[in-house]
C-alpha positions in Angstrom: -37.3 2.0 -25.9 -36.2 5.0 -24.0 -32.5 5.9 -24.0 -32.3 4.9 -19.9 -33.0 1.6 -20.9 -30.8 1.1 -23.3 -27.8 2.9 -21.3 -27.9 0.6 -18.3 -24.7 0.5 -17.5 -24.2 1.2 -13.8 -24.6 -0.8 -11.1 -27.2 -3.4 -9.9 -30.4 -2.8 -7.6 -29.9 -4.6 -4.2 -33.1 -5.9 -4.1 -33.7 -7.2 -7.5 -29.8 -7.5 -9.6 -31.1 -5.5 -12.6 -29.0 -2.8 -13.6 -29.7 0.9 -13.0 -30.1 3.0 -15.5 -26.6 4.8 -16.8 -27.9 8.2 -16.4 -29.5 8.2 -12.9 -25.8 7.0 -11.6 -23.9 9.7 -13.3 -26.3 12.8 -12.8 -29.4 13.5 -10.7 -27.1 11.8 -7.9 -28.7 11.7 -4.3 -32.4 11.9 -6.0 -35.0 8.5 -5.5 -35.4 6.6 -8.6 -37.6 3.6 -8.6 -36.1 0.5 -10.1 -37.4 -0.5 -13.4 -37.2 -4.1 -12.6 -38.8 -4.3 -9.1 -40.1 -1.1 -8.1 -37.7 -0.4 -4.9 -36.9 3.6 -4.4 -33.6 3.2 -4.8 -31.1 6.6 -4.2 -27.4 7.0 -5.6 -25.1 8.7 -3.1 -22.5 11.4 -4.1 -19.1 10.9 -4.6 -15.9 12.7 -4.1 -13.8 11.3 -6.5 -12.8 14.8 -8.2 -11.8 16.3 -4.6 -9.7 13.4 -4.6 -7.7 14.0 -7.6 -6.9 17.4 -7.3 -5.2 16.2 -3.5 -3.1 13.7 -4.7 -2.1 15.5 -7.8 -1.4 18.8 -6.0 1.2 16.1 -3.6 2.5 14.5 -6.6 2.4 17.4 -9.2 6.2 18.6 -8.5 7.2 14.7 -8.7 6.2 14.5 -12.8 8.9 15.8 -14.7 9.4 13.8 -18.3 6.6 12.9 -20.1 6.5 9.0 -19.1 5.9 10.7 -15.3 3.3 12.4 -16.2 1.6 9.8 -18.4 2.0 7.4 -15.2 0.4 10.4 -12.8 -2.5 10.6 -15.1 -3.0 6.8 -15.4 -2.5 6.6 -11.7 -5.0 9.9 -11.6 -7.1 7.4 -13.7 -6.7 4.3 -11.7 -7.9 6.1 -8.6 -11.2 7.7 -10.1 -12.2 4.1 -11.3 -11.7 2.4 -7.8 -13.1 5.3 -6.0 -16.4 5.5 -8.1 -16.3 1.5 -8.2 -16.0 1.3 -4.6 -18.2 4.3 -3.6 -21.1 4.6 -6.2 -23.5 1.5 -5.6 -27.6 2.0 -5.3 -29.2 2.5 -1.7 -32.5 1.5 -1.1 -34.0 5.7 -0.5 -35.2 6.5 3.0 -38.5 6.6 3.4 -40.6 9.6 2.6 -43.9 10.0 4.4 -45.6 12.7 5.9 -44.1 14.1 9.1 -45.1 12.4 12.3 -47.2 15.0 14.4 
């Protein structure tokens, strides 16, 4: 069994519900993949989520002065990587890729 299989994590197709493989949602992003369940080219769009830590820790940085502050800024750090790759890291069926129309 190859280690995609057994790593499928991530998200389900939209056609089909089977999950995609774990490594095609974390690397390779923005590449077609073919599901394994029904064939569909599906495509994983990038995400953002580091730009978006670094902005609200450089706002909140100064804020975090004890320890407990900065444990809850790097739980809160935490909290908004998950939402942000929950809410923005779900398969697209891939655009279609034929020859160019003359």
């Amino acid at each position: 069994m190859p280690v995609s299989d057994r790593l499928s994590l991530g998200p389900a197709c939209p056609s089909c519900g089977r999950l995609a493989p774990f490594i095609r949602t974390q690397w390779r992003r923005e590449k077609p993949f073919a599901c394994k369940g029904c064939g569909t080219l599906l495509v994983m769009p990038s995400a953002y989520t580091a730009i978006l830590m670094v902005v609200v820790y450089w706002f909140v940085r100064d804020e975090a002065q004890g320890p407990l502050q900065k444990i809850a800024l790097a739980v809160g750090l935490l909290a908004i990587a998950l939402v942000s790759e929950w809410a923005t890291l779900k398969p697209r069926l891939a655009p279609p890729s034929g020859p160019p129309k003359a």
